[in-house]
N, C-alpha and C positions, 0 to 999 in steps of 0.2 A: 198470465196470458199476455202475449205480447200481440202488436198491435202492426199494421202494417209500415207504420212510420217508426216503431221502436224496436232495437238492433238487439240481443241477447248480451246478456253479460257474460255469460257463458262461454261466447265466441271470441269473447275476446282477454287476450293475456295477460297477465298481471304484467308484465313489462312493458304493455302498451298501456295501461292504465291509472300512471301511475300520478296521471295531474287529474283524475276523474272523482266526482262529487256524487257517486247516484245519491245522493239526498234530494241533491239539486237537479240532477241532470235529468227528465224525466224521459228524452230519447232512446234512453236504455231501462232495458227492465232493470229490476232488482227486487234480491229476494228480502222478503220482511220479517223481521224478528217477533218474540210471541206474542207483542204488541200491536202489530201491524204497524210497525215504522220501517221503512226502506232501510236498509243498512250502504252507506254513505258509500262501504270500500269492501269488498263481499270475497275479496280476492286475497288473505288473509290463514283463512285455516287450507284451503290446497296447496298454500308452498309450506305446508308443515311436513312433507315429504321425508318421510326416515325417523320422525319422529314417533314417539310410541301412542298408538292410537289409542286414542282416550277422549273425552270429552273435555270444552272447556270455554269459556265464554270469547265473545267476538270482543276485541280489542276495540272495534269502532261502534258495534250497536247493542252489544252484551247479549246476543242469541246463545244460548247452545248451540253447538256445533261440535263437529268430530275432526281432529288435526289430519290430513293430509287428503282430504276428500272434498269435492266442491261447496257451498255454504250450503247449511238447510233454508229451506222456505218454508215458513208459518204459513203462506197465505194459503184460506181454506180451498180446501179442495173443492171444482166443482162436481156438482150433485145431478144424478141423471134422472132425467123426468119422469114422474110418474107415469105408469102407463094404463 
């Protein structure tokens, strides 16, 4: 969930990204591995573009993840209220 002062990671391109730490940076979301640890550089398995879709772990946070498609997020889902 992003927050009104944090920018999506999403919106922005791996060629603009390329000196960015989401470990660190907590202005930007990022998505979290099965761990719940932020994945540092999330921008990774979307330029697997051509490559044969398949799984395989994140080179910076070791998620699974699927090559040419934006990273997955672990973080749980929220849950809607009982009613």
């Amino acid at each position: 969930m992003t927050t009104p002062a944090q920018r999506a990671w999403t919106d922005i391109a791996p060629a603009d990204a390329t000196e960015l730490n989401l470990a660190t940076d907590l202005t930007i979301t990022a998505p979290l591995n099965e761990n719940g640890v932020r994945c540092p550089w999330p921008w990774g398995p979307q330029q697997l573009v051509g490559a044969p879709l398949g799984q395989y772990h994140c080179d910076y946070c070791g998620a699974m993840v699927l090559a040419g498609i934006p990273h997955i997020d672990y973080a749980a889902e929220p849950t809607a209220p009982a009613v």
